[in-house]
N, C-alpha and C positions, 0 to 999 in steps of 0.2 A: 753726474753731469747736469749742469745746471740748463734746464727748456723752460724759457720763458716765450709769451706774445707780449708784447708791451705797443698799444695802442692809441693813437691820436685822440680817439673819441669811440663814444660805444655805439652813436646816433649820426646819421650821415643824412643830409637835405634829403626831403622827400620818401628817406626813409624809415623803418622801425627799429628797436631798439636788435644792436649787436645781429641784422640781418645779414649786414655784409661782410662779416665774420665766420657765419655761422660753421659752412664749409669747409675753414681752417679749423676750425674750435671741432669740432666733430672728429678728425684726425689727429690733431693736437692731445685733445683728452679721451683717446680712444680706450687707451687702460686702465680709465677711473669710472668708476660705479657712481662717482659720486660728487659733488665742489663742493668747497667749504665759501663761503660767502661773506667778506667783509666788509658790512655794511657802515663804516663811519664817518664817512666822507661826505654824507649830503646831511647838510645843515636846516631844520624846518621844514613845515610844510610835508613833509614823509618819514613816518615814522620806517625804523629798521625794520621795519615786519613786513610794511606798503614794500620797503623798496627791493627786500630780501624775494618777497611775493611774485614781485617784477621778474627777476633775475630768473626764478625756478619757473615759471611759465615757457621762458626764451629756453633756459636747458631742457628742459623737457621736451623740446621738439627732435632733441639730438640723443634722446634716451638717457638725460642723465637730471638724478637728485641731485636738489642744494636745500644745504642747511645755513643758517644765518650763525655768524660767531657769534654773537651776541647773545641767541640762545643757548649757549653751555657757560657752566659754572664756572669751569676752570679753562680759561680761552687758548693759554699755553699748553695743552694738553690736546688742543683740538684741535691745532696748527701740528701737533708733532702727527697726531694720528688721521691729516687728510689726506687724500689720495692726488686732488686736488686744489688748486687755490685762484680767489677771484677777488682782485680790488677795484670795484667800481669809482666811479669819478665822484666829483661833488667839490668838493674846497679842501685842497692840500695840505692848509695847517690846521685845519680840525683833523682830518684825516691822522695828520702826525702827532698832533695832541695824545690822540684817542689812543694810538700805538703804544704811547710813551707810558700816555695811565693806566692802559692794562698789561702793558711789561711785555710785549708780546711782539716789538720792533726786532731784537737780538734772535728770538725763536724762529719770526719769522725767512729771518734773513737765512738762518743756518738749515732750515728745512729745504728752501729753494735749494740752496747753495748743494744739497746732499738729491737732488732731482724731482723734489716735488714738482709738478709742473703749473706752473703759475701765469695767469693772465691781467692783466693788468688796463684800466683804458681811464685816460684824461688821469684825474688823481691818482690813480691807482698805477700810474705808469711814471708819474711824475718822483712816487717813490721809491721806484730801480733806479736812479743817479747816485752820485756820487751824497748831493745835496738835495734840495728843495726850492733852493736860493730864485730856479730861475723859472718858477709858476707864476701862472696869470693870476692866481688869486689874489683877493682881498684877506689881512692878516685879523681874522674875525676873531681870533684866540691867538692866545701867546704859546706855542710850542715849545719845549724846553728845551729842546736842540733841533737844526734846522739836520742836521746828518741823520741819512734815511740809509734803505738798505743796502748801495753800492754794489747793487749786481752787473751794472755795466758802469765802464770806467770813463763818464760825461753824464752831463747833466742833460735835460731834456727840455723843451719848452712845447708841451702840446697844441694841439689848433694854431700852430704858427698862421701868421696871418702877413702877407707882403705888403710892401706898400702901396696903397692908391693914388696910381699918381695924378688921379682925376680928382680927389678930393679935396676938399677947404677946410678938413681937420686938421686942427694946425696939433693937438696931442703929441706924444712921441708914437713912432710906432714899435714895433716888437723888437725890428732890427736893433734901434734906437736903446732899447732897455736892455737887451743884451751885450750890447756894447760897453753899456753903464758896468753891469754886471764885470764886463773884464777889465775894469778901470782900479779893479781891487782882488781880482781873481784870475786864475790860470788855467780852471778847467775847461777845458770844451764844451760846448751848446747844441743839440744837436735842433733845429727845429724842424718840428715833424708836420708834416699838415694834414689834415681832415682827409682820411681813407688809406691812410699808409701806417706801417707798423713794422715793429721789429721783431724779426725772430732770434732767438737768443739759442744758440746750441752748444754749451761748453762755451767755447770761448769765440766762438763762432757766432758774430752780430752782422745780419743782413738785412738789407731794407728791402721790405716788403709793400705790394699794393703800386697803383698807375702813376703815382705821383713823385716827383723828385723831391727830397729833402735839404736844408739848407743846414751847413755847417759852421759855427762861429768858431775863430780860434784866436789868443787875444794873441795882438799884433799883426793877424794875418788877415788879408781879404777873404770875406765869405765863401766857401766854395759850395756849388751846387753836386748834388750826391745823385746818381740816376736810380732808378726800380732797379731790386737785386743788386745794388750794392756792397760791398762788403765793406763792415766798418770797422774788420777786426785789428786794422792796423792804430785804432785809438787802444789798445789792450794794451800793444808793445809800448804808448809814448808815454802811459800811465805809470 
């Protein structure tokens, strides 16, 4: 049975890394000794080791080791044999780059898909869609295929941000690009905002955390999704 969190962001205003998590994540990975740690997401400025470092500081207050993927030889070997699994944020098409070059996109997917239990936040969340098509990032690499691991049946758009309607940015905003997005596409968008996540249980996807999320559907007006939500009804339209 597939358990996943898939997460907005790992860093909330005023807070530390994955604090407001933490309580979930402690029950969540209650029967792993250990997380494997996919560090390929963040671009410069932190090496895999810095950021891998980060992650195991944060687990260790919940009693659990992380190892970084990138320290084992054979990465597809090391996704079959984790107990657990963690995609940090950073920029979604390095992220999927990175997947692609080390072969370990199909692995990964099929190890979830058989119950490894998996967390995900910003990037790392962005690659449970269908696609990748509808990330905030900058295309800082060219990804061979924009199709990620399809654990949930819509696309995602993290840190969703509303409109200001006090502002003099004349930009598009997020609604805006989303919309663009279904002017050539059929999927659903779910956008998730800063402190809300999903829980993924089988086939079982609930919105999780104080905040409402916004649903695109093309053709259709937005609908706003409440806390505890169930969104297993995008499963059947898939």
């Amino acid at each position: 049975m597939k358990k996943l969190i898939i997460a907005s962001t790992s860093t909330l205003h005023g807070g530390s890394y994955l604090d407001y998590l933490l309580p979930t994540l402690a029950d969540f990975f209650q029967d792993c000794s250990s997380i494997l740690f996919i560090p390929y997401a963040r671009p410069g400025g932190i090496s895999h080791d810095e950021y891998t470092d980060k992650v195991r500081s944060v687990f260790a207050l919940i009693g659990k080791e992380v190892k970084g993927l990138h320290e084992f030889e054979q990465p597809q070997q090391a996704i079959k044999n984790a107990a657990g699994i963690f995609t940090g944020g950073g920029n979604t098409f390095l992220l999927v780059s990175q997947l692609y070059a080390f072969d370990v996109m199909t692995v990964l997917a099929e190890q979830i898909k058989s119950g490894t239990p998996y967390l995900g936040t910003s990037a790392g969340s962005n690659i449970t869609g269908l696609t990748m098509q509808t990330t905030n990032d900058m295309p800082i690499v060219y990804p061979p295929s924009f199709q990620t691991l399809g654990m949930i049946p819509f696309n995602l758009n993290p840190h969703y941000l509303d409109p200001d309607q006090n502002s003099k940015h004349m930009g598009e905003t997020r609604e805006t690009r989303i919309k663009e997005f279904h002017s050539f596409n059929s999927v659903p968008v779910l956008g998730l905002r800063e402190g809300s996540w999903l829980e993924v249980l089988g086939h079982a996807i609930t919105l999780r955390g104080n905040l409402s999320a916004r649903l695109f559907r093309a053709g259709q007006t937005p609908e706003e999704l409440a806390p505890n939500a169930d969104l297993s009804f995008l499963t059947r339209l898939h």
